[in-house]
C-alpha positions as CSV (number, residue, x, y, z in Angstrom):
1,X,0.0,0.0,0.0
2,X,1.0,3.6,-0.6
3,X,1.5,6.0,2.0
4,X,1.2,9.8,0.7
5,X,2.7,12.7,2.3
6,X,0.7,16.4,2.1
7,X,1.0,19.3,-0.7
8,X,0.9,17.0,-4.0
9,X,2.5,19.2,-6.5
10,X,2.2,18.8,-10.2
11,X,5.1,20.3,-12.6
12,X,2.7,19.6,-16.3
13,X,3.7,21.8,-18.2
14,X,5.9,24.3,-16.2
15,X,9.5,23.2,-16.6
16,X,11.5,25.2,-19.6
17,X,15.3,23.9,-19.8
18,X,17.9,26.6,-18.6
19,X,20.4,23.9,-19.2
20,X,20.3,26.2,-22.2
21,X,23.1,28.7,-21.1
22,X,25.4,26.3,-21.0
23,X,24.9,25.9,-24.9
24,X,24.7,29.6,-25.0
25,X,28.1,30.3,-23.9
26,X,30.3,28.1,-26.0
27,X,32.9,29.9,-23.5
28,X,35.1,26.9,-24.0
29,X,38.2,29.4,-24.4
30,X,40.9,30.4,-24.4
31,X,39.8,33.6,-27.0
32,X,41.9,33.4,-29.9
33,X,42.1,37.1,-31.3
34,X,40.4,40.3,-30.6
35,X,36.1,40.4,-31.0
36,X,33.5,42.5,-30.3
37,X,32.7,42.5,-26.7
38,X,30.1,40.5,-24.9
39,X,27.6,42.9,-23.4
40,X,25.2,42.2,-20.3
41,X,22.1,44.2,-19.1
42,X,19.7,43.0,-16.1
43,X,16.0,43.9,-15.9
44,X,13.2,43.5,-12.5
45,X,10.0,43.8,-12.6
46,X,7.8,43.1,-8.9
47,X,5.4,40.4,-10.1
48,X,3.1,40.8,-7.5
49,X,-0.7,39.9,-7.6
50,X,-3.1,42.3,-6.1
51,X,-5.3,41.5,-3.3
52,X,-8.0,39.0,-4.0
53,X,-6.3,38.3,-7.3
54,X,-5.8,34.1,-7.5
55,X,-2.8,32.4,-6.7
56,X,-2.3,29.0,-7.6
57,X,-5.1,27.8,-5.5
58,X,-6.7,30.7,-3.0
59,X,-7.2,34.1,-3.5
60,X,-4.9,36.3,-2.2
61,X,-4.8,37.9,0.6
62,X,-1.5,39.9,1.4
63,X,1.8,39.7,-0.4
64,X,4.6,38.6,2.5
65,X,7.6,39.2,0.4
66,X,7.2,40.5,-3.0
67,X,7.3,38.3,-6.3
68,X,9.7,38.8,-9.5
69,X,10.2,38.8,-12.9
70,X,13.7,38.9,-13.6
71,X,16.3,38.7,-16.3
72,X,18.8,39.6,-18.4
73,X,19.7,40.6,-22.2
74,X,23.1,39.3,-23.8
75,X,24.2,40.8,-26.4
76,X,27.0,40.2,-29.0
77,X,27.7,39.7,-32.6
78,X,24.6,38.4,-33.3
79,X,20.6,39.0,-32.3
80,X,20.4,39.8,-28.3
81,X,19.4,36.6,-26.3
82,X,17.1,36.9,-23.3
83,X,16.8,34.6,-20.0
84,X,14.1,35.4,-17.8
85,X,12.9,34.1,-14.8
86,X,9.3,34.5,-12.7
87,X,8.2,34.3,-9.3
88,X,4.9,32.2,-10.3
89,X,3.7,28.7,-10.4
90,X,3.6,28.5,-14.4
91,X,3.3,30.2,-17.5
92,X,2.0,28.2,-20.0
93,X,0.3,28.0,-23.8
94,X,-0.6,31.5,-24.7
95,X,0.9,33.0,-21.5
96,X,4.5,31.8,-22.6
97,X,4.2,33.2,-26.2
98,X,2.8,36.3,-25.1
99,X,6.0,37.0,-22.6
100,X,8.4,35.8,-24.8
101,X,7.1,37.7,-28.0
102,X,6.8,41.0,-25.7
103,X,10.2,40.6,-24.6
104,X,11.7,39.8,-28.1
105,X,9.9,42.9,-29.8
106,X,11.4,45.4,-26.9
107,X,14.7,43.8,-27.9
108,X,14.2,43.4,-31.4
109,X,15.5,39.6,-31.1
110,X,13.3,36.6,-32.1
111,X,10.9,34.6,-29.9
112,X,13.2,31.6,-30.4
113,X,16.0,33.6,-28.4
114,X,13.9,34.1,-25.4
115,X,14.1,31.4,-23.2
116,X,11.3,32.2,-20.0
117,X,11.4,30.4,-16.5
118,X,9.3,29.9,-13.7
119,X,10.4,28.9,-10.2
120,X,7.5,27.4,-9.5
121,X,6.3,28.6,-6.4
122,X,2.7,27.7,-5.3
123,X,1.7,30.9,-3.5
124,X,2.1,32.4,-7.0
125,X,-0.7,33.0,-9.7
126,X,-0.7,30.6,-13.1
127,X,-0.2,32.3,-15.8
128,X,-2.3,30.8,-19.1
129,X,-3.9,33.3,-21.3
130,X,-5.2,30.5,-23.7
131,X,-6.6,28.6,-21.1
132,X,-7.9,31.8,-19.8
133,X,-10.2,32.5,-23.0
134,X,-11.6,28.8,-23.1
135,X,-12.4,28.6,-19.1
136,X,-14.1,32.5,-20.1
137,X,-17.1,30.9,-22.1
138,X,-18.3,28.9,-18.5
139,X,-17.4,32.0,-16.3
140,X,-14.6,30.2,-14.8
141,X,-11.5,32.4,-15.5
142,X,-11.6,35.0,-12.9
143,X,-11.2,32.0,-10.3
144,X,-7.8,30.9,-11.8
145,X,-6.2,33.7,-13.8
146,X,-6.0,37.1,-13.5
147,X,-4.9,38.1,-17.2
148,X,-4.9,41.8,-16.7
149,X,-2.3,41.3,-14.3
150,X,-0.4,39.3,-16.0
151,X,-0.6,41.7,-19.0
152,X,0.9,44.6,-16.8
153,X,3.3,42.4,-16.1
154,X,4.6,41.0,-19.8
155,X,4.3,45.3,-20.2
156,X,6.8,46.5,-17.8
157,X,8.8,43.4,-18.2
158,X,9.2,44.3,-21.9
159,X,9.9,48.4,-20.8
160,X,12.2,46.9,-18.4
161,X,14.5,44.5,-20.6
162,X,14.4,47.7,-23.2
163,X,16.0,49.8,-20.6
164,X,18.5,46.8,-19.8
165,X,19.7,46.4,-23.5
166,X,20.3,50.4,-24.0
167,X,22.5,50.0,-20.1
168,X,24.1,46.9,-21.0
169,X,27.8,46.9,-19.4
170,X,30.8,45.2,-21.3
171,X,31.4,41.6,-20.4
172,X,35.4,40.9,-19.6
173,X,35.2,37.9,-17.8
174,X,32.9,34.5,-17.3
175,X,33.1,32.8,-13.7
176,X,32.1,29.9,-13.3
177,X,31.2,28.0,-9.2
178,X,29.5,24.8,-7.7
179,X,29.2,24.0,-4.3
180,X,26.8,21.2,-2.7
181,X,23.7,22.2,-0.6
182,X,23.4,20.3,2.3
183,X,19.7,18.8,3.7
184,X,17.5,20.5,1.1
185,X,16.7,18.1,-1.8
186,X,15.6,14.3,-1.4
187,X,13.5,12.1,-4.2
188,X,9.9,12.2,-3.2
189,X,8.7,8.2,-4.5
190,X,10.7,5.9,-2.3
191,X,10.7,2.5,-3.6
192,X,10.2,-0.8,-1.7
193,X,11.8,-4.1,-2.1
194,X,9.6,-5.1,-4.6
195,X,11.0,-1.9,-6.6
196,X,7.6,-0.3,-6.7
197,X,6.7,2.7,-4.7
198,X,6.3,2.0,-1.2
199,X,6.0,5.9,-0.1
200,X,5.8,9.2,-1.5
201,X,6.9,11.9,-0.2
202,X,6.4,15.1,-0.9
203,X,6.8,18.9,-0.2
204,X,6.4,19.0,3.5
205,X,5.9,15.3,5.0
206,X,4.8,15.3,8.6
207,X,5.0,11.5,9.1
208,X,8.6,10.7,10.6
209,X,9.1,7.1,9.0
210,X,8.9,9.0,5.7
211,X,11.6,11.5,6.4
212,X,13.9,8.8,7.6
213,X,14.1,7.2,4.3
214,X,17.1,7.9,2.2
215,X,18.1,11.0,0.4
216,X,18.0,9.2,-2.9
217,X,19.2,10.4,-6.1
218,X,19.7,14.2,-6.3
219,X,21.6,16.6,-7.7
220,X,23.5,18.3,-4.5
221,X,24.9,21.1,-6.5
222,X,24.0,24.4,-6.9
223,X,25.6,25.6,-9.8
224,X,26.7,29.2,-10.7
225,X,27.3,31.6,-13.8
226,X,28.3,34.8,-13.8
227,X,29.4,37.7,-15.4
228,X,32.3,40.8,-15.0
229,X,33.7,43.6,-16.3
230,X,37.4,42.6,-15.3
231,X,37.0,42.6,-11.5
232,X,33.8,44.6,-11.3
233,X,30.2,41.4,-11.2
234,X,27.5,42.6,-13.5
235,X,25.0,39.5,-13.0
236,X,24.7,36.2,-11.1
237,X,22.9,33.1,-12.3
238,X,22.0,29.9,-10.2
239,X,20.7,26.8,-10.6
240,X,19.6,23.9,-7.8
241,X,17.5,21.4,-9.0
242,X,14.1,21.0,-6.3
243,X,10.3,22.0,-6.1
244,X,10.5,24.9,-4.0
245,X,7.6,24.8,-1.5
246,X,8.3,24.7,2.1
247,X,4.8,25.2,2.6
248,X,2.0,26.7,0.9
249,X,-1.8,27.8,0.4
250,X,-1.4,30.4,3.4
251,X,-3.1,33.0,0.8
252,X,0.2,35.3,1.4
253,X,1.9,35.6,-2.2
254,X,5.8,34.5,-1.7
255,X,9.1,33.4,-3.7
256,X,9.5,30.3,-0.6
257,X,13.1,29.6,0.1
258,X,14.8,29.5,-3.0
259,X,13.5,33.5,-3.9
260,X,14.9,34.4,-0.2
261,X,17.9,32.4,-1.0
262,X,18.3,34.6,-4.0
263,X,17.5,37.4,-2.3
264,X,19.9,37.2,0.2
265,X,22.2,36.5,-2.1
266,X,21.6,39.4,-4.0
267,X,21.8,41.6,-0.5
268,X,25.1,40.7,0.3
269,X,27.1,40.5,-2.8
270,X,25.4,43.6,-3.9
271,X,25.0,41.8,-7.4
272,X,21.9,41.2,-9.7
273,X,20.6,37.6,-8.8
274,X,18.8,35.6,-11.1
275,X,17.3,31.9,-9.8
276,X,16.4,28.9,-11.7
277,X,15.1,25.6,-10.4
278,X,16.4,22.8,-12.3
279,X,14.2,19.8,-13.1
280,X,12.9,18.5,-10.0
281,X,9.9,15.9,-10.8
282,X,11.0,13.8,-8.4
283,X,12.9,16.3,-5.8
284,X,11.1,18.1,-3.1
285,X,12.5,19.1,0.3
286,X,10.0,16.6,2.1
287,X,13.2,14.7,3.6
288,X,14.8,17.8,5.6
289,X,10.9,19.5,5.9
290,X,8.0,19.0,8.3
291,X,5.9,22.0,6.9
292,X,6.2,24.1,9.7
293,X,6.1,27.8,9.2
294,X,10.0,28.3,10.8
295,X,11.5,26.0,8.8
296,X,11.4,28.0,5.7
297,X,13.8,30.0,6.6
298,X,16.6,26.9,7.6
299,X,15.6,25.8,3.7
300,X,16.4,29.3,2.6
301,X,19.5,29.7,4.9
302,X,20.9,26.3,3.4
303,X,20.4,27.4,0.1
304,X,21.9,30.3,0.4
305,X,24.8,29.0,2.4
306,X,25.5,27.1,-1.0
307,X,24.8,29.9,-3.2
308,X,27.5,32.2,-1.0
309,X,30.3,29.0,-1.2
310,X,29.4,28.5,-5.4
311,X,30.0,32.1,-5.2
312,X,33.3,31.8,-3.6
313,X,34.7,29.0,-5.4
314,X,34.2,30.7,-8.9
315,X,37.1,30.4,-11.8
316,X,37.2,33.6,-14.3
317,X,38.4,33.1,-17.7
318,X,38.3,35.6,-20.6
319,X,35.2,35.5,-22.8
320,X,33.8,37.9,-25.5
321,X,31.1,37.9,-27.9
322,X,32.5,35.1,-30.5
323,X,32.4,33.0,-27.5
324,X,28.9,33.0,-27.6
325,X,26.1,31.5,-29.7
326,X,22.5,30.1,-29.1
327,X,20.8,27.1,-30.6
328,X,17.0,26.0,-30.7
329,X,15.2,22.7,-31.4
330,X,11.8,22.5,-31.6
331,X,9.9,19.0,-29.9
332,X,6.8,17.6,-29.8
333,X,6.2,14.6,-27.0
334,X,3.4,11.9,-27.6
335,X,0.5,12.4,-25.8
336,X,-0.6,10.4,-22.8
337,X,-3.0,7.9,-23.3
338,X,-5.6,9.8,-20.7
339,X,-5.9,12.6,-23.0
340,X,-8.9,12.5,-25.0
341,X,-10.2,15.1,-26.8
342,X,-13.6,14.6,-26.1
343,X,-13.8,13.1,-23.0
344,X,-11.9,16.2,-21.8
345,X,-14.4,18.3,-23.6
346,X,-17.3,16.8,-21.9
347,X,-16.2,17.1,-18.6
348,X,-15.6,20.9,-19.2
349,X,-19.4,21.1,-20.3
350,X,-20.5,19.0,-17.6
351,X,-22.1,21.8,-14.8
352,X,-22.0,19.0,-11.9
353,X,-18.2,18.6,-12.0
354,X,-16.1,20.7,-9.8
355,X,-14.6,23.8,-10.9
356,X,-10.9,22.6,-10.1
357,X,-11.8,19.7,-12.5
358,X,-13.4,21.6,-15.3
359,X,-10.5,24.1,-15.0
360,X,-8.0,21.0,-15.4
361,X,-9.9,19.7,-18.3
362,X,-9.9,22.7,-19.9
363,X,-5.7,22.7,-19.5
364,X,-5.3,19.9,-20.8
365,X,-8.0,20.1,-23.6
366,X,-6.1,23.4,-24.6
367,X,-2.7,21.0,-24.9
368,X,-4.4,18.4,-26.6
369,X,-5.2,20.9,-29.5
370,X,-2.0,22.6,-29.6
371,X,-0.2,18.7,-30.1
372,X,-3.2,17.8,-32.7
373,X,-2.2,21.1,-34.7
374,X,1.5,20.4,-34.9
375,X,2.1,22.9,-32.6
376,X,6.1,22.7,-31.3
């Protein structure tokens, strides 16, 4: 039998891979002649929801600590690439192309050369504007999205990555640091002798005999990018791969302990800070996390404990913008068995379902048609 932790989290369709910058800096140097120089601007933008605006799953009532959208512009010999990063749950379909095309045009790069983020937070709004118009013919929208919002937002974000690319500083130097974070990650499905899975457990897990199962396999390392004008920083870039919920659906919008991490970060070194989770499916905190309210901060605290020794481990070489190029390919994953068209379509018009699982089936129905339309 299975035995289930609390807070079940779901990553469908939130993931993008930042493994990305790695194959954006080809920064395997030395440089061999003189080239134009590599040029950095950063952008932040608070992505905050108002008051009774809904977060993943309650309205909300107070923001606790304030909610990002952050990034920066490289630019080089060729059209400027864009990373950004969001403090919100997920931005998906129509939500992701809207951001990205906004930010390309204020850039004056193509979509394919914006690569957008979320960290995945769950007392954070969704962002899905396609969804948003299908759920609008049953009157279900308002209860999960709040597209004005997230309008305002792609808006300033795109005012905000303008002003970065006409401030850009010259880029010198790439440093490059890892360190392991201690007590933070753990695999969620622990499997039993049998090799099936005997427990799950996930964000927070009250139960003891849970927590005391093994780590499993992880990634310990937070890894670290950065970038410098000879000795001077310009911008910082992490990535550690976990969900990032200590605890959540407290109504009080928040980045959890990876955005404090990050924020700490950015405090002390005085440096622009940009987060990424890396793929955590099966990596949650649940081993090192009760769910109590105080242990948030000891998450955050270890992360940024890791963040501050990546930070101090960090080997400059030379770099410049030859060093640099940017590649795309565009995927399309088989369906899942489960999703049928009009089975999902029927339990969006059926009145006596729930709204949570109308709103689902609408989400999925929406990715349904995007894979039946060769959509990549």
């Amino acid at each position: 039998m299975r035995k289930h932790c609390s807070n079940v989290c779901c990553l469908r369709q939130i993931v993008v891979p930042f493994a990305i910058v790695a194959v954006a800096l080809s920064m395997i140097v030395p440089v061999g002649q003189a080239a134009e120089p590599l040029r950095v601007g950063v952008f932040d933008v608070d992505a905050s929801p108002a008051i009774g605006s809904p977060l993943a799953y309650d309205p909300t009532k107070e923001v606790t600590s304030p909610l990002s959208c952050r990034g920066l512009v490289l630019l080089g010999d060729e059209r400027p690439i864009v990373l950004c990063a969001v403090d919100w749950i997920g931005i998906s379909n129509g939500g992701r192309q809207a951001f990205r095309e906004g930010l390309a045009a204020a850039v004056g790069t193509d979509v394919e050369r914006v690569a957008l983020h979320t960290l995945h937070q769950h007392d954070a709004p969704r962002c899905d504007l396609t969804t948003d118009m299908v759920l609008a013919a049953y009157g279900l929208n308002t209860q999960v999205f709040d597209t004005p919002m997230a309008r305002d937002v792609i808006r300033r974000a795109s005012a905000a990555v303008k002003r970065a690319m006409a401030e850009a500083q010259p880029v010198t130097h790439l440093g490059l640091g890892e360190a392991e974070i201690e007590k933070v990650a753990s695999n969620r499905r622990i499997l039993g002798p049998d090799g099936k899975v005997q427990f799950v457990r996930y964000t927070a897990c009250r139960d003891p005999e849970i927590r005391a199962k093994p780590v499993g396999t992880i990634d310990p390392k937070v890894k670290l990018i950065s970038f410098w004008n000879e000795d001077r920083p310009l911008a910082v870039l992490t990535y550690y791969a976990t969900h990032p919920q200590s605890y959540y659906r407290t109504g009080g919008a928040n980045p959890d302990f990876p955005g404090m991490a990050r924020n700490a970060r950015q405090t002390a070194t005085g440096v622009p800070h940009i987060h990424f989770n890396g793929a955590g499916g099966n990596i949650g905190a649940g081993k090192w996390n009760d769910g109590s309210p105080e242990n948030r901060q000891v998450l955050a605290d270890r992360v940024a404990d890791g963040m501050r020794r990546a930070w101090e481990s960090i080997q400059k070489q030379p770099i410049s913008a030859a060093d640099m190029s940017w590649r795309h390919v565009k995927v399309s994953l088989p369906l899942a068995p489960h999703l049928d068209e009009a089975a999902l379509q029927k339990t969006l018009d059926d009145e006596t379902q729930p709204a949570t699982t109308r709103v689902g089936a609408a989400s999925d129905l929406v990715w349904v048609r995007r894979h039946l339309a060769g959509d990549k």
